[in-house]
PALUM-347580 format. One record per atom (N, C-alpha, C, CB): residue in one letter; atom name; x, z, y. Coordinates in pm, 1 decimal, m for minus. Each point is the difference from the previous one (the first is absolute). Glycine has a CB too. Layout:
[site a; CA; [X; Z; Y]]
...
//
This chain:
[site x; N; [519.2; 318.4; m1084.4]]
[site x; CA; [78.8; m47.4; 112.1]]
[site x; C; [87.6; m117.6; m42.4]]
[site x; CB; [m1.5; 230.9; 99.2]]
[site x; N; [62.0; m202.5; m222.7]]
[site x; CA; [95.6; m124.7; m32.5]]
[site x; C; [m69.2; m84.1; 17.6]]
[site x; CB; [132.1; 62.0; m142.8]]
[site x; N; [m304.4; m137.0; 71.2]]
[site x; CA; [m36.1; m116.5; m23.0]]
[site x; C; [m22.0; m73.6; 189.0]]
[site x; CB; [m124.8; 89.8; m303.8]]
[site x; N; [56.2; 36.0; 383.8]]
[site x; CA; [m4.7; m50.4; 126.7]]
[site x; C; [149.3; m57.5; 78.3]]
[site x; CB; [m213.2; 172.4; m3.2]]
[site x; N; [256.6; m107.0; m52.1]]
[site x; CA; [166.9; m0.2; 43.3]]
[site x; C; [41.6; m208.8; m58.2]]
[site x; CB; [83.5; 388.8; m88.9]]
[site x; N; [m97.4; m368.2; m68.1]]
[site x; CA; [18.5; m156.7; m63.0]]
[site x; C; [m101.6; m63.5; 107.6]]
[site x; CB; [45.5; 34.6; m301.1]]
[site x; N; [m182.6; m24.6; 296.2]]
[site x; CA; [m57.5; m89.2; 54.9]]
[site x; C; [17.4; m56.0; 187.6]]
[site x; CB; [m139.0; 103.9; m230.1]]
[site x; N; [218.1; m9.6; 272.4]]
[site x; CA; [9.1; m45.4; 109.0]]
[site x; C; [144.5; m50.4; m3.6]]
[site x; CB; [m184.5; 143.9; 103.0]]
[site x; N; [308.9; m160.1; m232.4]]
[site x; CA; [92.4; m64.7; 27.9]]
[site x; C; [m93.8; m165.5; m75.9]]
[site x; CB; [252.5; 243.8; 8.3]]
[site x; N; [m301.1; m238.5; m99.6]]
[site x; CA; [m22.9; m143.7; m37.0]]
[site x; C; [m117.3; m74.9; 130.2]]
[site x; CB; [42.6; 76.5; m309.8]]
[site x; N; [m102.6; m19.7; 407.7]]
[site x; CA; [20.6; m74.7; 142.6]]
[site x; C; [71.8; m29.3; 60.5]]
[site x; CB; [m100.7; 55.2; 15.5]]
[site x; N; [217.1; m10.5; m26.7]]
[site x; CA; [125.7; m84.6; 75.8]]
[site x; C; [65.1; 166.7; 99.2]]
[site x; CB; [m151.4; m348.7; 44.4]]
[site x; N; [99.0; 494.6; m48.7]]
[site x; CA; [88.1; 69.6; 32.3]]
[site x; C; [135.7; 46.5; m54.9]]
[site x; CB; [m190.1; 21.7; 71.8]]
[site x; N; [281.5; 14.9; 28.8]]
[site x; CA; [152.3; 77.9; m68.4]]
[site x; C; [m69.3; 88.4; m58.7]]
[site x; CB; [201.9; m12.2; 161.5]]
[site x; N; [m139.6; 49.4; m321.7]]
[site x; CA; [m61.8; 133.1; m42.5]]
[site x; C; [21.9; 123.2; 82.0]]
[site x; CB; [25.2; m89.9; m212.0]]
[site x; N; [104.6; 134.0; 279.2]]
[site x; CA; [44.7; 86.5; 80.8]]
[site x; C; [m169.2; 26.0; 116.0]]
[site x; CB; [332.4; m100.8; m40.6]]
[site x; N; [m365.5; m37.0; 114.0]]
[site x; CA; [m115.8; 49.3; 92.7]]
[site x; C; [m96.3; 26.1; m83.4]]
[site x; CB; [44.6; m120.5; 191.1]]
[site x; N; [m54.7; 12.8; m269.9]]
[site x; CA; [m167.5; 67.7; m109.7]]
[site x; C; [25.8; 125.9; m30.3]]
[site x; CB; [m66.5; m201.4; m148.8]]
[site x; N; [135.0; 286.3; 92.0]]
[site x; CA; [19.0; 155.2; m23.3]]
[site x; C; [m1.5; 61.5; 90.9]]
[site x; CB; [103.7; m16.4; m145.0]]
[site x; N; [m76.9; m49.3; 320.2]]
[site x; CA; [m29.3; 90.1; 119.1]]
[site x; C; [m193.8; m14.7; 6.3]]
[site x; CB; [295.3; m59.6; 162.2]]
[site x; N; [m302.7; m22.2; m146.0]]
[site x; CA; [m127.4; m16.3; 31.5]]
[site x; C; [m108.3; 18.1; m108.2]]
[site x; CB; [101.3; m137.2; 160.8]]
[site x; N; [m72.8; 160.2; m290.9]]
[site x; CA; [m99.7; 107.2; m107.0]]
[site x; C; [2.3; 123.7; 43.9]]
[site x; CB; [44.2; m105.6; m201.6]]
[site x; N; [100.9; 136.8; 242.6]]
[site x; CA; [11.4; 171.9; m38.0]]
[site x; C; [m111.3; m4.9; 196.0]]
[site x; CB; [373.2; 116.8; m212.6]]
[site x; N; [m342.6; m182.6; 269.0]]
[site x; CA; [m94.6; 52.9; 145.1]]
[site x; C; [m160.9; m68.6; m11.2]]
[site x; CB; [248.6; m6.4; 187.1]]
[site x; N; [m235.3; m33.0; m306.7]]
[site x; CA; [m168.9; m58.4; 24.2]]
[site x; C; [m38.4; 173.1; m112.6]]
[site x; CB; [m22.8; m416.2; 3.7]]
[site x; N; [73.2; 457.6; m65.3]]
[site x; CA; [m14.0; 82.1; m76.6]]
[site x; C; [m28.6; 110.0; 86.8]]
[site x; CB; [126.7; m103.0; m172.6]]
[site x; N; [m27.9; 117.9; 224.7]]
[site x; CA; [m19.4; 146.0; 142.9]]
[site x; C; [m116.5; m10.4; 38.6]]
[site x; CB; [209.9; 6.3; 121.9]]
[site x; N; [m207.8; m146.9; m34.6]]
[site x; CA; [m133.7; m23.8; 112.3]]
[site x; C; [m111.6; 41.0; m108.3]]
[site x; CB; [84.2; m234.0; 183.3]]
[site x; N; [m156.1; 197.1; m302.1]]
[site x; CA; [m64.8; 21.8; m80.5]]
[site x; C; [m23.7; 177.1; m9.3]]
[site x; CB; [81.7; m252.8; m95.3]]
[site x; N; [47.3; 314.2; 85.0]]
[site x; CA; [m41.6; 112.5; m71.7]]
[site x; C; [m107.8; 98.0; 154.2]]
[site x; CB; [284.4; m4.7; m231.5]]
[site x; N; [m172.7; m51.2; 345.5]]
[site x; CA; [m48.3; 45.8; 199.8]]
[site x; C; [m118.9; m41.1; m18.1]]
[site x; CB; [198.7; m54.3; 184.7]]
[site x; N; [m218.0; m102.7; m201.5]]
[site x; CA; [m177.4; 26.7; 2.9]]
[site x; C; [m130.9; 78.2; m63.7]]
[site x; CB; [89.8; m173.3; 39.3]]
[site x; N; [m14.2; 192.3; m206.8]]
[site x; CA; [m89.3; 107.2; m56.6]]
[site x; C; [m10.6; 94.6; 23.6]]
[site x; CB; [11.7; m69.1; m111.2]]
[site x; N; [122.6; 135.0; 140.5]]
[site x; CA; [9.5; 141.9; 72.9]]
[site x; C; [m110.2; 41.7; 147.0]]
[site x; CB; [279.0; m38.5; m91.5]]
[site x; N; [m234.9; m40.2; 145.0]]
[site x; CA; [m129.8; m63.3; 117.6]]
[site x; C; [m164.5; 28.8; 29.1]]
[site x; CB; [149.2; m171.0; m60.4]]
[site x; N; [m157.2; 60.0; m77.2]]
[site x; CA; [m120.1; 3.6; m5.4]]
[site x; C; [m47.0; 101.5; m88.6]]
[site x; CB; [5.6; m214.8; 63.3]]
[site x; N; [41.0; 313.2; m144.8]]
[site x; CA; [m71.6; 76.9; m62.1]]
[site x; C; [24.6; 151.3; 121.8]]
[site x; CB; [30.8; m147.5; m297.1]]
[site x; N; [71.3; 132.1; 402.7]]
[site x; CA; [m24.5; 108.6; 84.1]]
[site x; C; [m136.3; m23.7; 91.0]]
[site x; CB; [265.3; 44.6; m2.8]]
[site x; N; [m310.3; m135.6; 10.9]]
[site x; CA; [m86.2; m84.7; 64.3]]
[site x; C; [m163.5; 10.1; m85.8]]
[site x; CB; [241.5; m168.0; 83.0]]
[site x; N; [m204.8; 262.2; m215.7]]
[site x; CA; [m138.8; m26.5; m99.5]]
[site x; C; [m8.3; m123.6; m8.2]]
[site x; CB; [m136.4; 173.5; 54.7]]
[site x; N; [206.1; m281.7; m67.6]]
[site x; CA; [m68.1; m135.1; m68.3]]
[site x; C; [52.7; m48.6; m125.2]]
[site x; CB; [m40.7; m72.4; 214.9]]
[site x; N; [m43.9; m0.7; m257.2]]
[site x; CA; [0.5; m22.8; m179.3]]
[site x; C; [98.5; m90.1; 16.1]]
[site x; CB; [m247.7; 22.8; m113.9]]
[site x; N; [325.1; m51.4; 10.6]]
[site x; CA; [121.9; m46.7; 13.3]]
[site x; C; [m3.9; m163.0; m70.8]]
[site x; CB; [107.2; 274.6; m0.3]]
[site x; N; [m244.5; m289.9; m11.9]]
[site x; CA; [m94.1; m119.4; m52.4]]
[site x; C; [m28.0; m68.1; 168.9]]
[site x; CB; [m148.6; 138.1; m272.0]]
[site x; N; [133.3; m83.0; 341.3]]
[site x; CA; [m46.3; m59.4; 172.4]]
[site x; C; [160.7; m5.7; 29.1]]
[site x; CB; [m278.1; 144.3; 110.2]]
[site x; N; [359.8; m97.5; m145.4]]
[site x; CA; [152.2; m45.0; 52.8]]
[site x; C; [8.4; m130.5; m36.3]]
[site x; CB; [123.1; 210.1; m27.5]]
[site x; N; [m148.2; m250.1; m95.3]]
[site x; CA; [62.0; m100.5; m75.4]]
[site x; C; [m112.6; m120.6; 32.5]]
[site x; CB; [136.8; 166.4; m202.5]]
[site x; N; [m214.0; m111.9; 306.5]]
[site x; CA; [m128.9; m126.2; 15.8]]
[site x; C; [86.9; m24.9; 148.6]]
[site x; CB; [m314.0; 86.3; m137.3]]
[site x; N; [357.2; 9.8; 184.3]]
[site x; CA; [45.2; m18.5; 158.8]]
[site x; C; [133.6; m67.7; 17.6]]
[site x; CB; [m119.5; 212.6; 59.6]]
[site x; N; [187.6; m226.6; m163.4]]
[site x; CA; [163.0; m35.3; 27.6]]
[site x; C; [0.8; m131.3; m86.7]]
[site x; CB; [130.2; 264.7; 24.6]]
[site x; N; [m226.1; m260.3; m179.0]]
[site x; CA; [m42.3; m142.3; m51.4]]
[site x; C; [m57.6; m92.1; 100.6]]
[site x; CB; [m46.4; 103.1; m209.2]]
[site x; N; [m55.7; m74.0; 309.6]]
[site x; CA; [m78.6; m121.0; 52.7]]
[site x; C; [151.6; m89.2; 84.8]]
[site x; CB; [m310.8; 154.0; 47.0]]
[site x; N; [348.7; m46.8; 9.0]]
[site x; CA; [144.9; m28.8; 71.2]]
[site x; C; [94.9; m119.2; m33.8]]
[site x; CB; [m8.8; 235.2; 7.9]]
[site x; N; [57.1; m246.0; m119.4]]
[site x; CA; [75.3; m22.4; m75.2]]
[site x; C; [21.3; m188.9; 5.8]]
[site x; CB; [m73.4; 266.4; m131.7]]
[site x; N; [m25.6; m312.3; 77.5]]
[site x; CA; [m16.3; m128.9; 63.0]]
[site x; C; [81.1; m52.3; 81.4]]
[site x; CB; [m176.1; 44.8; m23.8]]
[site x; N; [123.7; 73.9; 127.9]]
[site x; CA; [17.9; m54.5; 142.2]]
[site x; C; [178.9; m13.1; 48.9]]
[site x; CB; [m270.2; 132.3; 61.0]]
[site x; N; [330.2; m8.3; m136.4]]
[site x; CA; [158.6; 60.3; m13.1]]
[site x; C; [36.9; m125.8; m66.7]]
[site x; CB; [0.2; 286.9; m33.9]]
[site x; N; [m15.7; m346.2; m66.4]]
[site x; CA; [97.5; m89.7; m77.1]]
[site x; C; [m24.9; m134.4; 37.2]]
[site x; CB; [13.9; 146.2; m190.3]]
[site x; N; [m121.3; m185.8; 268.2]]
[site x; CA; [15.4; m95.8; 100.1]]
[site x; C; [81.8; m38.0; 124.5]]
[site x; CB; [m164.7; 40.6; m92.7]]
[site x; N; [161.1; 81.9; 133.0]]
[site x; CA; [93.1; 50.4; 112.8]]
[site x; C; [150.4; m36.4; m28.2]]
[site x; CB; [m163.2; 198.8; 43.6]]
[site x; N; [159.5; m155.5; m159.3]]
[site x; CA; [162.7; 40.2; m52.1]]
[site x; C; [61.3; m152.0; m35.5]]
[site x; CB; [m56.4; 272.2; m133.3]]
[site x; N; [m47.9; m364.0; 57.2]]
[site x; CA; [40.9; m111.4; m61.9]]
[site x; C; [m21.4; m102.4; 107.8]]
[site x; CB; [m50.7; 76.5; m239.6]]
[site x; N; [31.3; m57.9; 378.3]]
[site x; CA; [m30.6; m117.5; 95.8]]
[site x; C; [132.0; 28.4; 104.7]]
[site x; CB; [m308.3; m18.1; m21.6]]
[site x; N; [371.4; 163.7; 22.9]]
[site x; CA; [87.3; 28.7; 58.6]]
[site x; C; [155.7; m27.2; m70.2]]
[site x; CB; [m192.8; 147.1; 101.7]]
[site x; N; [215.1; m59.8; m238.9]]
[site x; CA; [99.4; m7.6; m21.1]]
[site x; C; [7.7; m156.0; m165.0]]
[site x; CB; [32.8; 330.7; 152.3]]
[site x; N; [m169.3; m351.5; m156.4]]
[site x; CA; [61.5; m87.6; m119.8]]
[site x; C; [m31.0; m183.1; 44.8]]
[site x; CB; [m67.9; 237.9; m218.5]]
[site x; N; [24.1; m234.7; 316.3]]
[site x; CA; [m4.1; m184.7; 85.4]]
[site x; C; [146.9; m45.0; 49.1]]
[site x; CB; [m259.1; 38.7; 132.0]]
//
């Protein structure tokens, strides 16, 4: 967590939000595994379903809050 934590202050976050937003990307992470293994799915098809995603999220993010 620390290094995600450093790496999102040397983008330009307050460390205070980067430590909010690890510890809830961490949660959301643990809800989706929990999820999908109540669901019987391999937790290898999670990481294909929320990776293809991803792209698409930090485009989003960097056309909104970093222009």
């Amino acid at each position: 967590m620390e290094s995600m934590i450093d790496a999102a202050c040397h983008v330009g976050f307050p460390r205070a939000m980067a430590q909010k937003l690890v510890i809830q990307t961490i949660k959301g992470s643990v809800i989706f595994a929990e999820q999908a293994l109540k669901e019987n799915q391999e937790l290898t098809t999670l990481r294909h379903n929320v990776c293809r995603c991803a792209p698409i999220y930090m485009l989003t993010y960097h056309v909104k809050y970093l222009n």
